[in-house]
C-alpha positions, 0 to 999 in steps of 0.5 A, a space after each residue: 814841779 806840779 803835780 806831786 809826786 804822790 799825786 802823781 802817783 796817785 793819778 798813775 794808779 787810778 789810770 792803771 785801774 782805768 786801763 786794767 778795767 777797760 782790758 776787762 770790759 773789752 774782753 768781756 765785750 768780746 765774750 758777749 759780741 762772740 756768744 750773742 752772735 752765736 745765740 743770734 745764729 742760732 735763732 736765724 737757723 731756727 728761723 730758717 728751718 721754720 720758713 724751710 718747713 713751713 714752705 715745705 708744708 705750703 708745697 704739701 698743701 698745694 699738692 695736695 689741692 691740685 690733687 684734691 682738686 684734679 679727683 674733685 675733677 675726675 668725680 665731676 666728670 664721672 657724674 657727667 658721663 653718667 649723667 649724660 648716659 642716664 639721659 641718653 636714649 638706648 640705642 644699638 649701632 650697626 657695630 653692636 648690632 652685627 656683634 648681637 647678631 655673631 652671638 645669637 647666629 648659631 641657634 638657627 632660625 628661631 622665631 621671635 616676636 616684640 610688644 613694645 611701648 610706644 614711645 620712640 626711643 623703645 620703637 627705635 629699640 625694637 627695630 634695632 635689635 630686630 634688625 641684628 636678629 633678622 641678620 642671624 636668620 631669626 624670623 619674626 612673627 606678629 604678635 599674636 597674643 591679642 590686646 592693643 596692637 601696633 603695627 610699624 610700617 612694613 614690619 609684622 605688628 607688635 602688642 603693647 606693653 606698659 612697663 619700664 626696661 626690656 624682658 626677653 620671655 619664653 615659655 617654660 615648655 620651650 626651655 630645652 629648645 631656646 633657652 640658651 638662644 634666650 639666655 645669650 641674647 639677653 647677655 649680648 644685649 646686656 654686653 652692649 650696655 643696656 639692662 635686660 632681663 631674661 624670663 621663663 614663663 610658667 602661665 600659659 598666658 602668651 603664646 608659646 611659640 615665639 621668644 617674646 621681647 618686650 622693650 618699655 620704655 628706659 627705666 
């Protein structure tokens, strides 16, 4: 009989190793299949919350542009608007002037007079605020304090003046009779946006019996 039965023998051994050795690699093949799929999801997870939070950062970022880009927005705007309202000529509307005309009404007939520039944005200025103060009872008067004068159609003549904003003046001796009537025409006309200053003058060099507004051109 073939083969023999030490060789056979033998061969039973060397398949026992064979197979004993086979049980080992599975189960190491196990062990490496189950831990590396493991350490695989542990990168994936890593991987994951790495796009999880670069996107998250992405979102960031993009809120944050459409907000940089909405306050880059709103500044441009802004400039605009001042732009535009540094270009625009000073002018008052019948609504303002009637609310220049509320405030000043109560100090009575109080006499004025305007020296002017003779640009048409300060004539036109001029009229304005001549028309809200002749509606509180104001009276306006010639300018009698000599120089060149201009005379608008229909309305007292006026001096002229070389100068950039627009002062409202009285004599110093004049304070305790129209310096609040002053003081609270500049601030109505400041309340409608349009930069004035109010003067008490000390030189007897213009009459002293007028509160004189001077209207340059805008600064």
């Amino acid at each position: 009989m073939w083969p023999s039965l030490p060789v056979a023998n033998h061969i039973a051994d060397i398949a026992n190793w064979y197979f004993i050795a086979s049980l080992v690699v599975g189960v190491v093949s196990t062990i490496l299949i189950v831990w590396m799929a493991g350490v695989k999801e542990g990168y994936w997870e890593r991987d994951r919350t790495e796009s999880a939070e670069r996107v998250a950062s992405l979102v960031v970022q993009g809120d944050r542009l459409r907000k940089d880009t909405a306050e880059a927005n709103a500044r441009a705007m802004e400039a605009q608007l001042a732009l535009e309202k540094f270009k625009a000529p000073r002018s008052l509307s019948a609504e303002q002037q009637d609310r220049i005309a509320t405030k000043v009404r109560p100090f009575g007939s109080i006499p004025f007079d305007f020296a002017v520039q003779t640009d048409p944005e300060s004539i036109n200025l001029m009229e304005q605020i001549s028309a809200s103060l002749e509606s509180a009872g104001w009276i306006r008067k010639p300018w009698k304090d000599g120089g060149v004068i201009f005379t608008p159609q229909g309305k007292p003549p006026a001096g002229i003046v070389s100068f950039s904003g627009l002062a409202i003046q009285i004599d110093v001796s004049k304070t305790a009779e129209w310096d609040w009537a002053a003081s609270t025409l500049w601030k109505a006309i400041e309340a409608e946006g349009i930069a004035a200053t109010a003067v008490r003058l000390n030189d007897k060099s213009e009459n002293a019996n007028a509160v004189h507004i001077k209207v340059g051109k805008k600064p």
